[in-house]
N, C-alpha and C positions, 0 to 999 in steps of 0.2 A: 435501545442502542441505536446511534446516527454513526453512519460512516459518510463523510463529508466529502462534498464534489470531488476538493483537491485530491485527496487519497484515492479513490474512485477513478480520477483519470487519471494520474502519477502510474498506478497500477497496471491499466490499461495501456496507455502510453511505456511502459517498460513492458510490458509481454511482446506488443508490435517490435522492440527491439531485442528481444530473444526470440525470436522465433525467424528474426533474419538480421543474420550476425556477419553477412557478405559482405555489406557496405553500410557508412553512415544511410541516415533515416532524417528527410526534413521534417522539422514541428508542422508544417506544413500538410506534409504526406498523412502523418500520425494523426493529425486533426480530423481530417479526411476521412479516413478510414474507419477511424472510432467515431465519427461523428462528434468531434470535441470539438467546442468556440476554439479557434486557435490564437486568439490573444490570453485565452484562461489558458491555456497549455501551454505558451511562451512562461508566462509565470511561474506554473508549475515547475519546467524544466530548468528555470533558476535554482529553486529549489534542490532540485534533483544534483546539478552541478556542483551547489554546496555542499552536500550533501558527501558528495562525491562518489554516487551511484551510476552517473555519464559524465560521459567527456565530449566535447563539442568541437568541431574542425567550421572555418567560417572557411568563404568562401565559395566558387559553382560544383567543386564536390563534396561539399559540405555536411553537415549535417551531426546527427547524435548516433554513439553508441553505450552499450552498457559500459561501464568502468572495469567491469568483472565478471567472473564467470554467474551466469542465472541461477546456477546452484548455490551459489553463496548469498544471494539478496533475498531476504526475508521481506515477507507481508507488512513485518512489525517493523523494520527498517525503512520499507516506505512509507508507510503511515507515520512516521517519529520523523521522517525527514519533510513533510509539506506542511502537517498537522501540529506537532509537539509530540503533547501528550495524547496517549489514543483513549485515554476516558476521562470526561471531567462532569461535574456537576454543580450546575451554576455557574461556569466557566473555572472553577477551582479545583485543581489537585483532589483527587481522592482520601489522601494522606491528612487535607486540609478539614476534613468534614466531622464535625460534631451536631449531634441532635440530641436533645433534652426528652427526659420522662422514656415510655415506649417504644418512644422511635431510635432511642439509644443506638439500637445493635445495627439501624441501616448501613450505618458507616461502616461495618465487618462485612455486610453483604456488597456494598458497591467495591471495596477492595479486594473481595474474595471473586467476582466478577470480572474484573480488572486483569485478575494474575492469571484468570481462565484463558480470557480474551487473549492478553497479552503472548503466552506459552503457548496457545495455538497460531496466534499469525507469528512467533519467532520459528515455529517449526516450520509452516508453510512457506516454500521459495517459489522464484519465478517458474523454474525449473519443474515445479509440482506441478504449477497447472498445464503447462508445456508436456507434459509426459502423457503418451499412450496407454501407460499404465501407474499413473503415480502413487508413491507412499504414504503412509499414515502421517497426520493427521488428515491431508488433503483428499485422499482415495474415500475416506468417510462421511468428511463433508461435503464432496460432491456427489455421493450418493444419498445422505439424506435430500440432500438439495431436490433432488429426482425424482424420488418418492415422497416427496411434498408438491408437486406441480401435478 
């Protein structure tokens, strides 16, 4: 499984804005910080905007915030707003895949994969990784995470 730059930094880039919710945040600052190209994060925040996970104020006090509260933005909401679909093979829908003879049943396993994947980043929010003590699904993935390093 590949999680793609955009997703990767859209994510990143949205935790720098829950985690200081006092005032807008330049693409700029958020580059910075996360060590993001900040022309690929200009991009990305396009994205985000359509999205409509930020909202943006131009101008010298300028900058992004989240649209909504951190609790309400899922994993899988950012990954579906930069990326699309958050699993494809061969760049094709999973829904899309047939294989002949043996390999029949792959396509039941890359879709049963999928709705794994998918049902854990819709559980996980901003908010989860943000939290001191966060809830399941997040509280366990970041414990394996732990005791795999």
């Amino acid at each position: 499984m590949r999680i793609s730059a955009r997703a990767d930094y859209a994510i990143r880039a949205l935790l720098e804005l829950a985690a200081d919710t006092s005032r807008p945040l330049t693409c700029e600052g958020i580059a910075l910080s996360q060590e993001i190209p900040h022309r690929f994060l200009k991009a990305v925040f396009r994205d985000l905007r359509r999205a409509e996970l930020v909202r943006s104020q131009r101008g010298c006090e300028g900058g992004y915030w989240l649209s909504r509260d951190a609790a309400s933005i899922s994993l899988a909401a950012v990954v579906a707003a930069v990326d699309g679909q958050l699993m494809t093979v061969h760049g094709e829908s999973l829904g899309d895949q047939r294989y002949p003879g043996p390999a029949a049943r792959l396509s039941e396993l890359w879709a049963g994969l999928q709705k794994r994947f998918e049902d854990i980043l819709d559980r996980v929010t901003l908010a989860d990784l943000l939290a001191d003590d966060p809830p399941e699904p997040a509280v366990s993935l970041l414990r394996d995470a732990a005791l795999s390093v």
